[in-house]
TIFISE-432429 format. One record per residue (C-alpha): y, z, x; residue number from 1. Coordinates in pm, whole numbers, plus 50000, padded with zeros to 5 digits. Each point is the difference from the previous one (the first is absolute). Layout:
BEGIN
[[Y, Z, X], NUM];
...
//
This chain:
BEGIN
[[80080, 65153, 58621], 1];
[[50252, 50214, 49903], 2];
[[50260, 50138, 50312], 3];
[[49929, 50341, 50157], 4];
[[50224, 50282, 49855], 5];
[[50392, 50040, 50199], 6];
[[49943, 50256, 50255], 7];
[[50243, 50340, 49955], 8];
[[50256, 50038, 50255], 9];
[[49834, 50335, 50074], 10];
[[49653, 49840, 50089], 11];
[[49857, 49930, 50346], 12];
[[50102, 49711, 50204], 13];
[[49692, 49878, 50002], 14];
[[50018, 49932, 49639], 15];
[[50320, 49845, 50010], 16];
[[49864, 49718, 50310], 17];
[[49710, 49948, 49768], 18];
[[50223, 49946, 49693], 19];
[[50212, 49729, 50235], 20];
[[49753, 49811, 50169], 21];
[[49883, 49959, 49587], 22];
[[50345, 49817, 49904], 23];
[[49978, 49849, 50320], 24];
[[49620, 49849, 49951], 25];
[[50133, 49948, 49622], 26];
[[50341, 49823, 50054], 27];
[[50048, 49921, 50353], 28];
[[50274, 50248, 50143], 29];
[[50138, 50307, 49865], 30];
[[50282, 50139, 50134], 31];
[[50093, 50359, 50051], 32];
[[50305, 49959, 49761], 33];
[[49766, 49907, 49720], 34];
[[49814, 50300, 50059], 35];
[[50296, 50234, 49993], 36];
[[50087, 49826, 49640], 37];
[[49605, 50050, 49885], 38];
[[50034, 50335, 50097], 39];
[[50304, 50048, 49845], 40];
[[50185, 50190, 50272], 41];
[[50383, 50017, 50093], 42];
[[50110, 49772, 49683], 43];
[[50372, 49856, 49928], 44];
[[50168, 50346, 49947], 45];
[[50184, 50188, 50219], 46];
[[49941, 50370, 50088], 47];
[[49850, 50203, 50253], 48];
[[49625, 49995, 49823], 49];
[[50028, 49679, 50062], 50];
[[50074, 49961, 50363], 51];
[[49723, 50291, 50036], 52];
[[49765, 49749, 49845], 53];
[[50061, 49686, 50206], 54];
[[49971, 50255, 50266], 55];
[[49683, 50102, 49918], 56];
[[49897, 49648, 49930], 57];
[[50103, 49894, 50361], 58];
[[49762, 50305, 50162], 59];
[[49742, 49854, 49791], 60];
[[49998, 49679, 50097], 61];
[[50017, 50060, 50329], 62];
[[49681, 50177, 49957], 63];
[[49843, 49735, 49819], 64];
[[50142, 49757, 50227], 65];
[[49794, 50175, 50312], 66];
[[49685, 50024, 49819], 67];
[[49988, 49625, 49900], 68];
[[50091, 49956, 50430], 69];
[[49745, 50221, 50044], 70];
[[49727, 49790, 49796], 71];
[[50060, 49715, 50203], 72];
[[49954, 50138, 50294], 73];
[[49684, 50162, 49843], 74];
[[49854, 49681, 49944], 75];
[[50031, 49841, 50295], 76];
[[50313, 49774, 49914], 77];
[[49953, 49628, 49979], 78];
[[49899, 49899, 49602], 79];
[[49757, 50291, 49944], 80];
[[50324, 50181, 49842], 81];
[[50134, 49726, 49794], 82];
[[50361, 50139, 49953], 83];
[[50294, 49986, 50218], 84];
[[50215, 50308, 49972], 85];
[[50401, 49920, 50039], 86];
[[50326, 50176, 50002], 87];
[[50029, 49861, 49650], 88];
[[49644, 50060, 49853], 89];
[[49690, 49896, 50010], 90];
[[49852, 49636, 50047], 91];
[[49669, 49871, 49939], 92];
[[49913, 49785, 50317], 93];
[[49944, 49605, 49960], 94];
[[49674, 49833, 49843], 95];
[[49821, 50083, 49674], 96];
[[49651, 50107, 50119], 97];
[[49880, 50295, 49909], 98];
[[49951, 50250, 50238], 99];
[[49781, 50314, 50022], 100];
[[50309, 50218, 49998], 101];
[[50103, 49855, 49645], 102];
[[49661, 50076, 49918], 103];
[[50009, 50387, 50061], 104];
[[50372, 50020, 49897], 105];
[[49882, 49881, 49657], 106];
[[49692, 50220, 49964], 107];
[[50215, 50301, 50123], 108];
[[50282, 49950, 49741], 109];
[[49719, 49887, 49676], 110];
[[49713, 50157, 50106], 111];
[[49681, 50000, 49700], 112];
[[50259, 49798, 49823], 113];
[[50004, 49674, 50193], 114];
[[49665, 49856, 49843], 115];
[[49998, 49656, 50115], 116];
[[49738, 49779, 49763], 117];
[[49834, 49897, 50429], 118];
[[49937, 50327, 50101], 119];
[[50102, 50394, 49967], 120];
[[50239, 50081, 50272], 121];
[[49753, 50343, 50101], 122];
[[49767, 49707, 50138], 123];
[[50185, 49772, 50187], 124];
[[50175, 50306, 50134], 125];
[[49592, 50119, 50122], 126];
[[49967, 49699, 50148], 127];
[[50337, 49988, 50175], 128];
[[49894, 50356, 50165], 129];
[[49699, 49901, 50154], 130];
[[50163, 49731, 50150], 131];
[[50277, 50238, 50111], 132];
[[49745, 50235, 50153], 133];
[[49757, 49742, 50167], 134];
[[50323, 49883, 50171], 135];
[[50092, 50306, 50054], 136];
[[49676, 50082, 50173], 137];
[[50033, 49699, 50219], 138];
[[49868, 49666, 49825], 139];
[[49988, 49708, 50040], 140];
[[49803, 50170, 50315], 141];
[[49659, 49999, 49949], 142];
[[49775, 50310, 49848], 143];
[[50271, 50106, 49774], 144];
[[49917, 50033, 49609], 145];
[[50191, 50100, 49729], 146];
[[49915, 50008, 49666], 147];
[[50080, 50152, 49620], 148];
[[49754, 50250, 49874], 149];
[[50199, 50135, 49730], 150];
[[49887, 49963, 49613], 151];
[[49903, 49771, 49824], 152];
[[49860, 49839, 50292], 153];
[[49999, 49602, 49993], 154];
[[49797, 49956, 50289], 155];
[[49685, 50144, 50080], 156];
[[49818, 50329, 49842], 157];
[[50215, 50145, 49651], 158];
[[49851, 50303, 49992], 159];
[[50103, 50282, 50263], 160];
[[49656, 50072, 50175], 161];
[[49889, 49666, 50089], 162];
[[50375, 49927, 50067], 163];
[[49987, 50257, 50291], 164];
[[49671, 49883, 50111], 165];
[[50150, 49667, 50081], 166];
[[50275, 50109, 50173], 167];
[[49787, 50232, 50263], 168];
[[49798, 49704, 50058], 169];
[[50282, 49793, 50041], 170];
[[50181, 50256, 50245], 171];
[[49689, 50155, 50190], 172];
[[50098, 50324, 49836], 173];
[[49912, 50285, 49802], 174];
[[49627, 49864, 49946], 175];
[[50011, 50021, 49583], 176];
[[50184, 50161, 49731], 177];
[[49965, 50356, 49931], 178];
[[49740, 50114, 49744], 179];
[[50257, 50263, 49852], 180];
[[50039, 50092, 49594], 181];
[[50373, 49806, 49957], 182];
[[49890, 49711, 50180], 183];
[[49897, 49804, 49679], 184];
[[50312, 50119, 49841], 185];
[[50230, 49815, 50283], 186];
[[50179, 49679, 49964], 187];
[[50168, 49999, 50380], 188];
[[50031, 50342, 50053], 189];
[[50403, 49932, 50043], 190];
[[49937, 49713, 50310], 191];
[[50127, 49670, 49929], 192];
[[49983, 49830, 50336], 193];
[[49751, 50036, 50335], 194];
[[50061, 49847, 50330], 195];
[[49834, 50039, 50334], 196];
[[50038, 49838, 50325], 197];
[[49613, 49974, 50128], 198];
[[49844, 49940, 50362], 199];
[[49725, 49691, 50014], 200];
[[49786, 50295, 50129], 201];
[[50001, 50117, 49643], 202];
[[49974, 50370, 50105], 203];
[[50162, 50293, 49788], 204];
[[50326, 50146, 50116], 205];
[[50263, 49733, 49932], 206];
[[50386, 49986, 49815], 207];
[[49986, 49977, 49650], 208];
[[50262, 50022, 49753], 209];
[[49984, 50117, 49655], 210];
[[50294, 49946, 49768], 211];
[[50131, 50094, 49611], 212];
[[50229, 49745, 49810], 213];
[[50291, 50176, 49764], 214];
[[50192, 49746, 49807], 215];
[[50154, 50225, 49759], 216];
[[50267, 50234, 49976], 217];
[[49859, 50272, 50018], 218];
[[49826, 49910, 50353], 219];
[[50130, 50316, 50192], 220];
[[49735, 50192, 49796], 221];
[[49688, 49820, 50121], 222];
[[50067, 50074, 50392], 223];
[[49733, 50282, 49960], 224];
[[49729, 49812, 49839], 225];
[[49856, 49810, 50260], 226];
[[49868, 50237, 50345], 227];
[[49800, 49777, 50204], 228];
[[49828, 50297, 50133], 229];
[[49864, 50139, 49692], 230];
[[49915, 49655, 49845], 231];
[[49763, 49967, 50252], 232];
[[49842, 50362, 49995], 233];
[[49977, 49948, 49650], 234];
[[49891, 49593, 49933], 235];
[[49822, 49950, 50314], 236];
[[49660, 50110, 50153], 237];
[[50104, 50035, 50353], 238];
[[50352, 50104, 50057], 239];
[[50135, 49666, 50236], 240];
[[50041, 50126, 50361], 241];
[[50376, 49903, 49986], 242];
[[50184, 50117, 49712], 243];
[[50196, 49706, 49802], 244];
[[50368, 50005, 50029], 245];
[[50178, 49965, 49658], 246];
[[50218, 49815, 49842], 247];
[[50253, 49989, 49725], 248];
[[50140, 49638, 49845], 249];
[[50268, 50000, 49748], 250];
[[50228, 49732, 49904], 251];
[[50336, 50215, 50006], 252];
[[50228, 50083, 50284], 253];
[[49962, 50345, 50069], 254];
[[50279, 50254, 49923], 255];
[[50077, 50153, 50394], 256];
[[49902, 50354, 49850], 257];
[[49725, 49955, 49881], 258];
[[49848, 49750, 50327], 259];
[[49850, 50332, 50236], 260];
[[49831, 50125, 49689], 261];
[[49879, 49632, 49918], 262];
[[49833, 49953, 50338], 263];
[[49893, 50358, 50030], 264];
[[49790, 50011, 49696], 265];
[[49950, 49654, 49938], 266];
[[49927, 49846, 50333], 267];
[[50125, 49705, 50175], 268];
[[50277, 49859, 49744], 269];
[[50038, 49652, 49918], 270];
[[50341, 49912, 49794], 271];
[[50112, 49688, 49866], 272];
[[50196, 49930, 50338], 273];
[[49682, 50090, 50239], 274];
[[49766, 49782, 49773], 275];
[[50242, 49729, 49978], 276];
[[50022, 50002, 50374], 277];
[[49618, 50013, 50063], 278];
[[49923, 49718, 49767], 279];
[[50262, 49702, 50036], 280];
[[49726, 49757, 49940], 281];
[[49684, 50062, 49778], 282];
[[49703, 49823, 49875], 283];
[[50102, 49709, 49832], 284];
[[49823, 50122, 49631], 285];
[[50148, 50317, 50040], 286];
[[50324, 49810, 50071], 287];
[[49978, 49813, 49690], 288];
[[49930, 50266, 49743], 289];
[[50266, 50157, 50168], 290];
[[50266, 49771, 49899], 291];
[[49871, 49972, 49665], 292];
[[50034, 50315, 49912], 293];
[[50339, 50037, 50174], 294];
[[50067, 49689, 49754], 295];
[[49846, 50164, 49657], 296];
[[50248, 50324, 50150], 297];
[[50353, 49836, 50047], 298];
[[50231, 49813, 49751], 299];
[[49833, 49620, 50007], 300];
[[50324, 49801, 50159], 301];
[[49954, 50270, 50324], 302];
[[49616, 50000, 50056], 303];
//
């Protein structure tokens, strides 16, 4: 796979951490030195441009510096973030398993280009979710389900209608789909992933969670396309008596202006560190096609 473009000094820090925790996955260590010479900044002459440069170099660093502390905090510390960020750069920790944070990092910085012959990243990134949100929710306690809905379905019901139908039997909610025009015309209606935390009483009125997976770039422009409200006005016979919270998934790590907007529009968000924090351990399947496709992703003497 070929590396991810060199960041511009101008960009975000947040694009800068991502581009060194890359050469850090990739080779190890990379140092903050190395990354002044990549960038090209504050070279062998002398001058005052110059001195302006390393200047500027040093305020950036320092930024980037507290966003990659930042991530560890964010997930938790321990080996859910798999770097260790120095006064001299950054370090990937000890041991060569792969780790769900290596995962995301990857299918932030490649996106619909890291086709792995095992399985499309989209998917395993579905299936990472719903684990994500079931744990979010609660589980391993019992009554909590989580689940993908999103299209093309691999389990259950393909088509929209009797995919809906399903899940109100399955959550005690909403009775049926909605006998509405567009309803034929619907794949998943924008909703990728359902959970609900259920009562053995099996009575309506209960916390659900429905959530919307972005792997892409341009991920900032889907917050308004799932409202749980309206799906359910619209898909659903009977409205559920407690509205579904949502839920937005990406892979990135969220620029700091654009995070209140995020979780305004798009619900509860889930970044690459909150995900990676949620889910240290996952199903053992899941596990494996993870690290395959990490492994069809990275140069073949890392993976």
């Amino acid at each position: 796979m070929k590396a991810p473009g060199l960041p511009l000094a101008s960009e975000p820090p947040e694009v800068h951490a991502d581009w060194l925790e890359w050469r850090a996955l990739s080779e190890g260590y990379v140092s903050w030195a190395d990354h002044q010479r990549d960038l090209g900044i504050g070279g062998d002459d002398e001058g005052e441009d110059v001195e302006v440069e390393a200047d500027s170099f040093e305020m950036l660093i320092d930024d980037v510096a507290a966003e990659l502390t930042e991530r560890v905090a964010a997930c938790g510390r321990g080996d859910r973030y798999p770097f260790n960020v120095s006064p001299e750069g950054l370090v990937r920790n000890p041991g060569d398993s792969v780790r769900v944070y290596d995962f995301l990092l990857l299918l932030s910085l490649f996106g619909r280009e890291s086709e792995s012959t095992v399985s499309r990243g989209e998917r395993l990134f579905e299936d990472l979710c719903a684990e994500a949100l079931g744990a979010y929710l609660g589980r391993p306690r019992d009554g909590i389900t989580a689940r993908v809905f999103g299209f093309p379905r691999r389990i259950g019901p393909k088509g929209f209608a009797p995919a809906v139908d399903q899940l109100c039997r399955d959550m005690g909610e909403g009775i049926q789909h909605c006998e509405t025009p567009r309803a034929s015309q619907q794949k998943d209606a924008h909703l990728d992933l359902v959970a609900w935390r259920g009562f053995p009483d099996r009575k309506p009125g209960q916390l659900m969670a429905f959530g919307q997976c972005a792997t892409g770039g341009n991920w900032f422009q889907k917050i308004h396309e799932l409202r749980p409200d309206a799906w359910c006005r619209l898909w659903l016979e009977k409205t559920p008596l407690v509205t579904p919270v949502g839920s937005l998934f990406v892979p990135h790590r969220i620029e700091r202006d654009r995070w209140r907007e995020a979780s305004a529009y798009g619900g509860i968000v889930f970044d690459r560190c909150r995900i990676s924090w949620l889910v240290p351990d996952i199903p053992e399947e899941l596990e494996s096609a993870i690290h395959d496709w990490v492994g069809g992703v990275l140069p073949r003497e890392v993976a």
